[in-house]
N, C-alpha and C positions, 0 to 999 in steps of 0.2 A: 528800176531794180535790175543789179548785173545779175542775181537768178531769182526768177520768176518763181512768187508763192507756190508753194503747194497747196496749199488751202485753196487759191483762187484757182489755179487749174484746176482742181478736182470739183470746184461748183461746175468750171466752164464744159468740164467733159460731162458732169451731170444732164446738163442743160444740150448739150450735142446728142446724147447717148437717149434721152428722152425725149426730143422734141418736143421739150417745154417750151413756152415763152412768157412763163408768169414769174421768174425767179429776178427779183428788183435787186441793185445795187448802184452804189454811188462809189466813185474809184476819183482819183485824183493822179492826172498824167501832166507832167510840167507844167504844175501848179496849178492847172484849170479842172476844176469839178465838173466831170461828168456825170449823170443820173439818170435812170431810166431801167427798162426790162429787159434781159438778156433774151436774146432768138439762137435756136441754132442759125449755122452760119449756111447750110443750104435756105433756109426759110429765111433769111436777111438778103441774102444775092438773090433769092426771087420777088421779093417786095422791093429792091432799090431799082432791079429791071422793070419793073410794073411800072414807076413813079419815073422814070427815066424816058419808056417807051412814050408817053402819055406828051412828053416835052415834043415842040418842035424842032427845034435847036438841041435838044441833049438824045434824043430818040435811038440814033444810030450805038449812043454807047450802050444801052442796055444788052446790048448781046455777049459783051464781056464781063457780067455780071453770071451768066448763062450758059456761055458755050462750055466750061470744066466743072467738074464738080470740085468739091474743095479737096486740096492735095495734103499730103501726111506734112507732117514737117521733115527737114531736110537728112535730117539726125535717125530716121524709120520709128523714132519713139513714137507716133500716132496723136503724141498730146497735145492740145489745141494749144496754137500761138496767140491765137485773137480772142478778143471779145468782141461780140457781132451787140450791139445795146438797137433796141426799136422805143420809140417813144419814151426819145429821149432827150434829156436839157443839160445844157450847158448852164451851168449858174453864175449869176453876175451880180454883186447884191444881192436886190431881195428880189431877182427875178430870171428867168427861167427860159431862157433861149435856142430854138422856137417852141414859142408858148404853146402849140400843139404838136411839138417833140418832135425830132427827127432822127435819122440814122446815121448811128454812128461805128466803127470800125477801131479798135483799138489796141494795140500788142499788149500783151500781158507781162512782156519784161520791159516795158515805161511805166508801169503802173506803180507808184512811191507808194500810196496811202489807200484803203477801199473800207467798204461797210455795207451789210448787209442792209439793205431798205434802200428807198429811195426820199429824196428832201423833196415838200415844196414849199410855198410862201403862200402867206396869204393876209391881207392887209385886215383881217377884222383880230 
């Protein structure tokens, strides 16, 4: 999208402004289906530093996760750019990648298509 929903910014600042991370949504950015629960973005840069530190090999980059707090946008409007998603899936068919969700970062002016809830599958 060349201007980002209102609708969707005003859930995402919801979600910042309350340090929620139970508000689900499924958004669609270059054609891949994203799904999963939105975190505020302080609470998503300190779980991908946790899961980073914890790496042998990826360890050293957690502290760029850490060392700023999240910055305004560049424009001084305050309203969040991103969508911060935790436990969350990628959809391919009928299945759901990674099957125990992972984190994801996503502009909110790529966002084509979204909906409140979240999809999953299930073979029965």
């Amino acid at each position: 999208m060349s201007n980002p929903d209102d609708l969707l910014i005003g859930i995402s600042t919801m979600v910042e402004s309350g340090q929620s991370n139970q508000m689900s949504l499924t958004v669609v950015v270059g054609g891949t289906v994203i799904t999963g629960r939105l975190a505020p973005e302080a609470v998503w840069r300190e779980r991908v530093s946790e899961v980073l530190k914890d790496s042998d090999h990826l360890g050293p980059f957690s502290d760029v996760f850490t060392a700023d707090p999240p910055r305004e946008r560049a424009d001084g409007g305050g309203a969040p750019t991103h969508l911060h998603f935790h436990l969350a899936r990628i959809l391919q068919g009928n299945v759901g990648i990674p099957e125990t969700g992972g984190m994801y970062r996503v502009a909110i002016a790529d966002v084509s298509a979204w909906t409140v809830g979240d999809f999953s599958y299930s073979d029965h």
